[in-house]
C-alpha positions in Angstrom: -89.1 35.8 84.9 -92.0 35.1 87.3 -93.6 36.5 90.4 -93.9 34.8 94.2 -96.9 34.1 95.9 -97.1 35.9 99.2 -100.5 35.4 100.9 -102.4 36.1 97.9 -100.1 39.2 96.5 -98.2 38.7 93.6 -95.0 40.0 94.2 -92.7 40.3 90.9 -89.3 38.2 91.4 -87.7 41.4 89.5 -88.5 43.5 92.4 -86.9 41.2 94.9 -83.8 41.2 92.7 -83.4 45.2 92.9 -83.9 45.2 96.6 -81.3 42.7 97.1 -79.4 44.3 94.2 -79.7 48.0 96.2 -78.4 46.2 99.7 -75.3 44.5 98.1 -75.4 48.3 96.1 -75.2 50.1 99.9 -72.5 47.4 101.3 -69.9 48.1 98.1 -70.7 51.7 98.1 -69.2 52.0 101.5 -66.2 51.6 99.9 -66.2 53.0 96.6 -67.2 56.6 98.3 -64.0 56.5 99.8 -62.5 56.5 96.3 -64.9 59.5 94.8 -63.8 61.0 97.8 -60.3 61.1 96.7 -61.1 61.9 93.5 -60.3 58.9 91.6 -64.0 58.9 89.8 -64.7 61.4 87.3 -68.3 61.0 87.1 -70.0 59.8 90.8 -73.5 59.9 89.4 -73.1 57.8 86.5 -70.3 55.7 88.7 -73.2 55.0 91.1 -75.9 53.9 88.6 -73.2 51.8 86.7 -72.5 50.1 90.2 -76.2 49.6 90.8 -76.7 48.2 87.6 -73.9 45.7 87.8 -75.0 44.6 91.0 -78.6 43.7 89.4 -76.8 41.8 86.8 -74.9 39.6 89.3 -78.1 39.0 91.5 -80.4 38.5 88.4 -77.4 35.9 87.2 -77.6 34.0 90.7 -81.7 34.0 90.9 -81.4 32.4 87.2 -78.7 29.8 87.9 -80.8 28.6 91.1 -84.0 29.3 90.4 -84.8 25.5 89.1 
């Protein structure tokens, strides 16, 4: 996977991809509270990790396809 440079710290690119992964997380999740709200999720816990987890997927998927 790799790991950035910054001024002498190595700084794992996987832990830039969760931070941007948790961000996008916090923008969607604005809007899928509104539907645990109204009880259209059974489960919010494992609705919320499933959420997070896609969102690492997708920004993994993007640092991979422009990474070269």
């Amino acid at each position: 996977m790799g790991e950035f440079n910054l001024y002498g710290v190595f700084v794992p690119s996987l832990l830039i991809q969760a931070l941007m992964a948790y961000i996008v997380f916090m923008l969607v999740s604005k809007w899928t509270d509104r539907l645990i709200q109204r009880d259209w999720v059974a489960f919010p816990g494992i609705f919320n990790l499933s959420l997070y987890m896609v969102c690492l997927l997708l920004t993994h998927w993007v640092f991979a396809q422009f990474s070269y």
